[in-house]
VEXDREN-2710 file (C-alpha; in Angstrom, 1 decimal):
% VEXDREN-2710
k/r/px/py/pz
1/UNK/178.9/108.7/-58.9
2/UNK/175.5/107.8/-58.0
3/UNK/174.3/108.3/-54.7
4/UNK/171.5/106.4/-52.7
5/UNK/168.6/109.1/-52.0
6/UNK/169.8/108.9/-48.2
7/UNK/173.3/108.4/-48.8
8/UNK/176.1/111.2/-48.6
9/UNK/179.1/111.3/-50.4
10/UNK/181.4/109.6/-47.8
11/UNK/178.4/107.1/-46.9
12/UNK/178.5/106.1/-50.8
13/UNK/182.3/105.8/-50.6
14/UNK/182.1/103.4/-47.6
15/UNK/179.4/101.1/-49.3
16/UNK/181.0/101.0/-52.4
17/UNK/184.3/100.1/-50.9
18/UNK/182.6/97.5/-48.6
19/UNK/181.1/96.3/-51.6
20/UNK/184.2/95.7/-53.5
21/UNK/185.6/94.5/-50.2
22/UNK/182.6/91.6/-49.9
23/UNK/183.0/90.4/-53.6
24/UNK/186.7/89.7/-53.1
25/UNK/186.4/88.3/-49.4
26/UNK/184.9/84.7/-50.5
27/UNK/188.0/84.0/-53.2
28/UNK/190.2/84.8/-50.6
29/UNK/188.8/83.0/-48.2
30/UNK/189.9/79.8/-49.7
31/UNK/193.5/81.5/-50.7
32/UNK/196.2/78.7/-50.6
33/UNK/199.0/79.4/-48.4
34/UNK/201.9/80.3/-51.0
35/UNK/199.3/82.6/-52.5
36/UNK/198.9/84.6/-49.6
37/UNK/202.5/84.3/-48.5
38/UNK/203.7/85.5/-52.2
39/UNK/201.2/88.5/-51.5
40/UNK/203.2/89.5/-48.1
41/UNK/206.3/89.1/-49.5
42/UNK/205.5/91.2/-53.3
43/UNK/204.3/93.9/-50.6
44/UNK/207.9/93.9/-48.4
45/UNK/209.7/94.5/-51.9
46/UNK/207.1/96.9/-53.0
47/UNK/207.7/98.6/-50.1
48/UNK/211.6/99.4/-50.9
49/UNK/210.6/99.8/-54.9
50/UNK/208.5/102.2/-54.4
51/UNK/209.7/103.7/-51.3
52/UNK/210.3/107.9/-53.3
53/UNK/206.5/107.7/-54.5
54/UNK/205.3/107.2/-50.5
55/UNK/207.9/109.6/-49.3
56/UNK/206.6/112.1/-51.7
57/UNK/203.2/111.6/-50.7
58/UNK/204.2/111.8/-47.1
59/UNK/206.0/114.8/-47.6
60/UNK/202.8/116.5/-48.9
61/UNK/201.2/115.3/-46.1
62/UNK/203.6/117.0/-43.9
63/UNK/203.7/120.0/-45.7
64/UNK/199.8/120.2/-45.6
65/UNK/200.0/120.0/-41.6
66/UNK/198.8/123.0/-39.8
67/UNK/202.2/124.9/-37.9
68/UNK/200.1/124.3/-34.4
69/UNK/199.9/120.4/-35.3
70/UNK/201.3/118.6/-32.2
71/UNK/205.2/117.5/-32.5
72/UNK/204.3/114.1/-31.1
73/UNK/201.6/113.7/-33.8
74/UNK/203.7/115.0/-36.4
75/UNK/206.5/112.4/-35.8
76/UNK/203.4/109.7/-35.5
77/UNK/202.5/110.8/-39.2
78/UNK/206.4/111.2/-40.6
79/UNK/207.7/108.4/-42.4
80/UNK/211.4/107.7/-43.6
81/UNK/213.7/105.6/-45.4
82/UNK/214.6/103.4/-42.2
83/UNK/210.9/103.5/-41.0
84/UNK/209.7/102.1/-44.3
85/UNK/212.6/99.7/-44.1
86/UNK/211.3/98.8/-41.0
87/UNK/207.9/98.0/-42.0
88/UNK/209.3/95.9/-45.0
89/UNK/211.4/93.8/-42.4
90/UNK/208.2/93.3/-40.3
91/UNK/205.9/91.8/-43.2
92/UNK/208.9/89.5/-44.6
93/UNK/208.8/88.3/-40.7
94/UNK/204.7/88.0/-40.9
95/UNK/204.8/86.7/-44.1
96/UNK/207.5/83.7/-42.7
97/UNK/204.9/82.9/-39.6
98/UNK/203.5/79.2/-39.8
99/UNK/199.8/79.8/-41.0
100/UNK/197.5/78.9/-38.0
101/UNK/195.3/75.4/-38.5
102/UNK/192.0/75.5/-40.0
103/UNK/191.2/72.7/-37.7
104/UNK/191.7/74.0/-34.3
105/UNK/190.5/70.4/-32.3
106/UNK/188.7/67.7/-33.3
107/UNK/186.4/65.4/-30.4
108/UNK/184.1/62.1/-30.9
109/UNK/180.5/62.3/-30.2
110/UNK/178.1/60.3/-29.2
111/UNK/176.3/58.0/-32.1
112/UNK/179.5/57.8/-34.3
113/UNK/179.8/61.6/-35.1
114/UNK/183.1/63.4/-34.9
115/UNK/183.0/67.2/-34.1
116/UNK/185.9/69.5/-35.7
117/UNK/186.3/72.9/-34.2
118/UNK/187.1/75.4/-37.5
119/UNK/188.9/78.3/-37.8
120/UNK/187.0/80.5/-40.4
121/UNK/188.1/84.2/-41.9
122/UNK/185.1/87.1/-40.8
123/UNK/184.9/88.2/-44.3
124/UNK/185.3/91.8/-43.9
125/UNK/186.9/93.6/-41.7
126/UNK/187.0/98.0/-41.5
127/UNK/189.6/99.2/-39.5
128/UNK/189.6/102.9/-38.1
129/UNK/192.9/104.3/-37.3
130/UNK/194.7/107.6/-36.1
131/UNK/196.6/109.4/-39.1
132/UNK/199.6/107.0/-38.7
133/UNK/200.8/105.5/-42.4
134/UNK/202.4/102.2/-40.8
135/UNK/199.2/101.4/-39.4
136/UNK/198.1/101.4/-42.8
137/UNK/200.5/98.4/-43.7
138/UNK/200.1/96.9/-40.6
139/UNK/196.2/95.9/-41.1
140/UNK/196.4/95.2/-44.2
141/UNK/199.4/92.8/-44.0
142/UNK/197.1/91.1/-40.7
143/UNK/193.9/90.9/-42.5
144/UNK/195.7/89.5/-45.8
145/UNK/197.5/86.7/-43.2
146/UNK/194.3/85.9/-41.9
147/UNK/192.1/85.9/-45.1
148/UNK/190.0/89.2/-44.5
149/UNK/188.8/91.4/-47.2
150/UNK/189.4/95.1/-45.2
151/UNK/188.0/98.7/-45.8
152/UNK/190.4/100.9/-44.3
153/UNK/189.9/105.0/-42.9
154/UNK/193.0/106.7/-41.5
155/UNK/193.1/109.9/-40.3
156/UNK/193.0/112.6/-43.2
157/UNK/196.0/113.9/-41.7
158/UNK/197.7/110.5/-43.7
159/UNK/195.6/110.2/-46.5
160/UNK/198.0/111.1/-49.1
161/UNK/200.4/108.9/-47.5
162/UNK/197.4/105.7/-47.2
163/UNK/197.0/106.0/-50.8
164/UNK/200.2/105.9/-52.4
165/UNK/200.7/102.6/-50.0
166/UNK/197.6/101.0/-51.4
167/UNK/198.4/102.4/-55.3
168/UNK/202.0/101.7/-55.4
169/UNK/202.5/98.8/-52.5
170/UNK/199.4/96.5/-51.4
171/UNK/197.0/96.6/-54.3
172/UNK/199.8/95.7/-56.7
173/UNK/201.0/92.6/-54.0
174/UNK/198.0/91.4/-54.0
175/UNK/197.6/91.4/-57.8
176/UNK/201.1/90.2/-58.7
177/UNK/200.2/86.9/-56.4
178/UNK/197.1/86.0/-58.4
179/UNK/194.7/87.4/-55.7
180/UNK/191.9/90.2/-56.1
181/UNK/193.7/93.5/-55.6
182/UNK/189.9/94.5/-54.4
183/UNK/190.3/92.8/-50.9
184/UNK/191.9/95.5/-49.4
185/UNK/189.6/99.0/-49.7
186/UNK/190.5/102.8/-48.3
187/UNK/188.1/105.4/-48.0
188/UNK/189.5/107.7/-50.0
189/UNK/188.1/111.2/-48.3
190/UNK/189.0/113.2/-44.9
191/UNK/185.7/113.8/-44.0
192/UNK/185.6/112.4/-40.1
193/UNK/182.0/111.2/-41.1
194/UNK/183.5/108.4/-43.0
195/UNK/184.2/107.0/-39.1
196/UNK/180.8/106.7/-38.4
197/UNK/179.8/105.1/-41.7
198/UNK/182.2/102.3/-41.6
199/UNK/180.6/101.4/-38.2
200/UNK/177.4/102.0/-39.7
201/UNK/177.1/99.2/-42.1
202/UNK/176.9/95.4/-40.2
203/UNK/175.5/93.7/-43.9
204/UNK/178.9/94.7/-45.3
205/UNK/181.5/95.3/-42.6
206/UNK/180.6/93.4/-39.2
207/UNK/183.6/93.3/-37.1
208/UNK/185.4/97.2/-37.2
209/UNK/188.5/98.0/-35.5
210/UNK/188.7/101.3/-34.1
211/UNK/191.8/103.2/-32.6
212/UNK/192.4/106.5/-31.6
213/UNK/191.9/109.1/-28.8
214/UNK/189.8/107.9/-25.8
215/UNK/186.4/110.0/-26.2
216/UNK/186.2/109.3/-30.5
217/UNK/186.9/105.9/-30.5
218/UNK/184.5/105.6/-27.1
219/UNK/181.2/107.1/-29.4
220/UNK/182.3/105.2/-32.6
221/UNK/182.0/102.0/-30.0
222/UNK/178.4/103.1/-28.8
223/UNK/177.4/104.0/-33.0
224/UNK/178.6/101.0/-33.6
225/UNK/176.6/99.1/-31.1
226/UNK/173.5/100.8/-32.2
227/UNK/173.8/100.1/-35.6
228/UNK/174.8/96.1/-35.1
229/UNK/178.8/96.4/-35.7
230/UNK/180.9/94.6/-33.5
231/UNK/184.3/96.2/-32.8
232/UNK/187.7/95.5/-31.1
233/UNK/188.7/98.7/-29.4
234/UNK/191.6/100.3/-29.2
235/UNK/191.0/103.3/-27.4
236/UNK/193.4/104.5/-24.5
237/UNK/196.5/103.4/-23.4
238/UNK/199.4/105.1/-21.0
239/UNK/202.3/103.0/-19.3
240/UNK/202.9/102.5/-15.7
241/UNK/206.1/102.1/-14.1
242/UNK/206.4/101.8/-10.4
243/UNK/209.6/102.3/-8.6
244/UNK/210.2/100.0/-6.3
245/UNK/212.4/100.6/-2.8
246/UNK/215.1/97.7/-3.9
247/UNK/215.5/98.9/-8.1
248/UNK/218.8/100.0/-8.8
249/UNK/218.9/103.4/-9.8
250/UNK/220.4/102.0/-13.2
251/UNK/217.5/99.8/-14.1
252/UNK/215.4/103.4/-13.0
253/UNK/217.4/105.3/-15.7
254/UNK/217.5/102.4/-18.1
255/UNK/213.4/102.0/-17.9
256/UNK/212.4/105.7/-18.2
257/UNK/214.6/106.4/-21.4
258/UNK/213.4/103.0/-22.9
259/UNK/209.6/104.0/-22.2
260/UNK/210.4/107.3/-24.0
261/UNK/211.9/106.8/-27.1
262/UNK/208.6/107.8/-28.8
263/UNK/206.3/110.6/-27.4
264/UNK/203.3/110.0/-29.4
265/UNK/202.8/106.3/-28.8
266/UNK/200.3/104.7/-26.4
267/UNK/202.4/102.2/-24.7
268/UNK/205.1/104.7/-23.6
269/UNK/205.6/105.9/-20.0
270/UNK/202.7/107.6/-19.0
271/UNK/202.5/107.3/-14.9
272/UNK/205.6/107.3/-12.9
273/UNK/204.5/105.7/-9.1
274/UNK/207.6/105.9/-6.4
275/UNK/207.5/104.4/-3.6
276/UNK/207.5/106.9/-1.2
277/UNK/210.3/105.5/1.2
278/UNK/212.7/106.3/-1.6
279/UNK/210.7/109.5/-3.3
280/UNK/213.2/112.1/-2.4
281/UNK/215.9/109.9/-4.2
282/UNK/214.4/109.0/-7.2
283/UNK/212.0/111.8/-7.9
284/UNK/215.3/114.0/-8.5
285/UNK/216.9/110.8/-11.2
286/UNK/213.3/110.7/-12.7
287/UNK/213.2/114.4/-13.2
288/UNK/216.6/114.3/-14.9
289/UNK/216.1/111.6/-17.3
290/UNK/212.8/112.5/-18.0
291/UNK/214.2/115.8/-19.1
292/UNK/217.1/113.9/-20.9
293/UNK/213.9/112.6/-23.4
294/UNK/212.8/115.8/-24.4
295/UNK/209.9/115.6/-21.8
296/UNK/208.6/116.9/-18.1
297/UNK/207.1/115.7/-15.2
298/UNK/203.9/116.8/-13.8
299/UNK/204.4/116.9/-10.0
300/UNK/201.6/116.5/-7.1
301/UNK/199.6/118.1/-6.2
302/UNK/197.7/117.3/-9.9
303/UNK/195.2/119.4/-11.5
304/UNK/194.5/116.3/-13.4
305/UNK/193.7/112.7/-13.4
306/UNK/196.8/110.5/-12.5
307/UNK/196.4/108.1/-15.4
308/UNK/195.6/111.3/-18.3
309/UNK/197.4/110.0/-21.2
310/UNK/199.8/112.7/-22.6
311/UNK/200.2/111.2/-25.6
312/UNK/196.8/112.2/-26.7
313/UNK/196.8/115.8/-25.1
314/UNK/197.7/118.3/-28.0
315/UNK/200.4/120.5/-27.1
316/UNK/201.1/118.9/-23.8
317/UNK/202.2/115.4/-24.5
318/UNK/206.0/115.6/-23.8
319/UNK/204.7/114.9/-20.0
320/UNK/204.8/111.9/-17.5
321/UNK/203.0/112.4/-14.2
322/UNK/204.7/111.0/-11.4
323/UNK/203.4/110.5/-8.0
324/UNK/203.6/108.5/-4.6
325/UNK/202.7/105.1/-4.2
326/UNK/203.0/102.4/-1.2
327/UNK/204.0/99.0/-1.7
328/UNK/203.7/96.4/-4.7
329/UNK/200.0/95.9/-4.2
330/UNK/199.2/99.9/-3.5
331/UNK/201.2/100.6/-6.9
332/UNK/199.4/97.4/-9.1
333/UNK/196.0/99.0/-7.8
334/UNK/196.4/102.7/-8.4
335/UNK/197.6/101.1/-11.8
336/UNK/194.5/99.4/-12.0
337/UNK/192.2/102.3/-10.9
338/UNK/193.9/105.2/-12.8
339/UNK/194.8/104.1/-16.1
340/UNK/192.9/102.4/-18.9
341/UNK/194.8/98.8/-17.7
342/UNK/196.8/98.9/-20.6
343/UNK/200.7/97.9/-19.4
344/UNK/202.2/98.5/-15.8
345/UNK/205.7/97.4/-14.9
346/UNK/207.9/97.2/-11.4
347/UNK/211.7/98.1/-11.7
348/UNK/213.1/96.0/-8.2
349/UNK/215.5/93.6/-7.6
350/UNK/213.2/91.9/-4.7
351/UNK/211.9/89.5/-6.5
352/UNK/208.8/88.8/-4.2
353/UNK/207.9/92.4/-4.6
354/UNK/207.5/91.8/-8.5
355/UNK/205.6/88.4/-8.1
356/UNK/203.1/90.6/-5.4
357/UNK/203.0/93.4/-8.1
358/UNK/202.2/91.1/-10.9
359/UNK/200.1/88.9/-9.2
360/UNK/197.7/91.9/-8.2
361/UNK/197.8/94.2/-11.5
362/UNK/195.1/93.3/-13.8
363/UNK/196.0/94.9/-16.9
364/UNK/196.8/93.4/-20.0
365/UNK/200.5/93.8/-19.8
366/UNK/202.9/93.2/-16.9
367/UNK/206.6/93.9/-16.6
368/UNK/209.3/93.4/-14.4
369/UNK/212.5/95.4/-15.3
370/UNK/211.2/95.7/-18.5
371/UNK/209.8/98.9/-20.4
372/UNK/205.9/98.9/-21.2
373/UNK/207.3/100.0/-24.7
374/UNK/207.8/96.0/-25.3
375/UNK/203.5/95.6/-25.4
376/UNK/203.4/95.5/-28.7
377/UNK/202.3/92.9/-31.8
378/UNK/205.8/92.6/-33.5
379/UNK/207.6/92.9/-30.3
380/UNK/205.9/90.1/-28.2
381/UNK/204.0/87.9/-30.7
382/UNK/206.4/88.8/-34.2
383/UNK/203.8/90.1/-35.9
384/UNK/202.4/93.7/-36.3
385/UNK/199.4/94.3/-34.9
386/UNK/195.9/95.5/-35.5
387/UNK/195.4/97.2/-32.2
388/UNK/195.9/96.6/-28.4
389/UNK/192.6/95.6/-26.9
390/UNK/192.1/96.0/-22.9
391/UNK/188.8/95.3/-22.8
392/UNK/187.5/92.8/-19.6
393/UNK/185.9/90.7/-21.3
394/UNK/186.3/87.0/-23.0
395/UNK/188.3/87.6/-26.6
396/UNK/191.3/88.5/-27.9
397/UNK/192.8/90.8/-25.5
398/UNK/196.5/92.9/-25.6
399/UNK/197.5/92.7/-28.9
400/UNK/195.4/91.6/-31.8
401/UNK/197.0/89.9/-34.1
402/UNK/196.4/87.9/-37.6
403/UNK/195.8/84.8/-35.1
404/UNK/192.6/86.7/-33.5
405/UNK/191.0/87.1/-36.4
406/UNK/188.8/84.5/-37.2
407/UNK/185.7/83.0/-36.3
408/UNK/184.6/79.3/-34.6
409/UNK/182.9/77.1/-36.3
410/UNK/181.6/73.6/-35.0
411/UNK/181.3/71.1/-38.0
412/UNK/179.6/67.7/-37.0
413/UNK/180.3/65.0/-39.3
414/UNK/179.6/61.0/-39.2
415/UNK/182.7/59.8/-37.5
END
């Protein structure tokens, strides 16, 4: 391995798998469609073929864990037969999506010239990601649908579990549909200051997406600024629901046990808001089921911010807060104010109390007697996502999927 005079051994690994990355990007730019739809589908029966070599690996990776590692995390990081089942089904779904149109509109101009508005691929793409294997599969299966070469850092938490999915499941896809097994890169090392060098590194990797906890993925943003890398953000999340005075008490029960199935997850039920005409009957109900999912609540008065996302506090993240709220509007903005804007939902059966909820919240998700849990890529758009972005600004926003990832063009021709 040679090394740059400046470069250290993880910077060397991210340039050389951006490099790899670049060389196969143009080819499969210009992919046909069967070709990249025979990759998806090779890596969905890879999956089940070679579902004992990823177990194994995830078992070590298990077994490597620290005893104090967080339950929630460790479940995050566990994989299974059904869960890789699960992932397979997903891809054959992505890989039967209709292809979006390289021509997106077309317009006449003036002096007989016709202007066509293109869809083109970024080239490369990084992705960093917390030590979650699925996520794994899930970026490379979206940047392969969208024609992006990809260098991908997980958490070394996964590591052994990332690699045996690129050795035994994508790489070999890729290959066995005529396309360079190259496109799709891992840093293959645990040291966190890979991160920083795949944001580091605009001639090779210009668009990164970063996930995680709130405060890394907020520096990574600001390194990444500094050194010219754009990134799509996936950064904090936490649920909202607020309990209306007119929702059944079913619907209540119904809600909080969907929102948390999974304890480790960002969309899951994060801030409970009752409406404080009917807080001494619900806040008893919330407390049971809440308790009925393995989790507590943490009642006022708070020591904490209202919106504090459990699910990325280690040790404490089988918690929901709840607290009072007033009406529609007073719940939407606390929603608004407290909580990354992520996903809020109302449970009612007033149905002019929803629209005033949803008319007011902001966010990037917005429910009525439905769980937050449903703001995700497969469940809303049928494909797996890359992240949720919640950012304010023009862009893809909420889930980012293969369709987001792409640049415009503007290609003026004689008409």
């Amino acid at each position: 391995m040679i090394l740059r005079v400046t470069e250290t051994p993880v910077q060397h690994l991210v340039r050389q798998a951006g490099e790899a990355a670049r060389r196969a990007a143009v080819p499969l730019a210009a992919a046909p469609d069967v070709a990249v739809t025979a990759a998806l589908r090779a890596m969905a029966a890879g999956l089940r073929a070679r579902v004992a070599p990823v177990l194994e690996a995830n078992r070590a990776d298990l077994e490597a864990l620290d005893p104090a590692f967080p339950d929630a995390m460790r479940d995050r990081l566990r994989l299974d037969e059904a869960r890789v089942e699960a992932m397979a089904a997903q891809i054959e779904v992505l890989a039967g999506a209709p292809f979006d149109p390289a021509v997106v509109s077309t317009r006449a101009l003036p002096g007989g010239l016709r202007l066509e508005e293109r869809r083109r691929p970024v080239g490369v793409i990084g992705a960093n990601y917390e030590a979650r294997p699925n996520v794994t599969v899930d970026v490379a299966s979206q940047l392969l649908k969208s024609r992006n070469a990809g260098v991908l850092r997980t958490g070394g938490a996964a590591l052994r579990s990332a690699v045996a999915l690129l050795d035994e499941v994508i790489a070999p896809a890729l290959a066995e549909a005529g396309l360079d097994p190259d496109a799709i890169q891992l840093v293959r090392s645990a040291d966190r200051e890979g991160a920083r060098a795949l944001v580091s590194a605009p001639g090779l990797i210009p668009l990164v997406i970063i996930r995680g906890s709130g405060p890394t993925t907020r520096d990574l943003g600001a390194h990444a600024a500094a050194h010219g890398v754009r990134t799509l953000a996936h950064a904090e999340g936490g649920g909202v629901l607020y309990v209306h005075r007119a929702a059944r008490p079913d619907t209540v029960r119904r809600l909080i046990g969907e929102s948390l199935d999974r304890l480790g997850v960002c969309n899951r039920l994060n801030l409970l808001l009752i409406e404080r005409e009917v807080w001494d009957d619900m806040l008893p109900l919330a407390r049971d089921e809440v308790a009925a999912r393995g989790a507590r609540l943490s009642e006022p008065p708070h020591d904490h911010p209202l919106g504090h996302e459990w699910a990325l506090d280690e040790g404490r993240e089988a918690t929901v807060t709840v607290a009072p709220a007033g009406g529609p509007e007073d719940a939407a903005a606390l929603a608004d104010a407290e909580t990354s804007g992520l996903a809020a939902g109302i449970a009612t059966e007033d149905a002019d109390a929803a629209s005033r909820f949803l008319s007011r919240y902001s966010g990037t998700g917005a429910f009525w007697n439905a769980t937050t849990r449903l703001l995700d890529g497969f469940k809303l758009l049928a494909a797996p996502e890359t992240g949720i972005n919640v950012d304010h600004v023009p862009g893809p926003r909420g889930p980012v999927t293969f369709r987001d990832l792409h640049l415009r063009q503007f290609v003026v021709t004689p008409a």
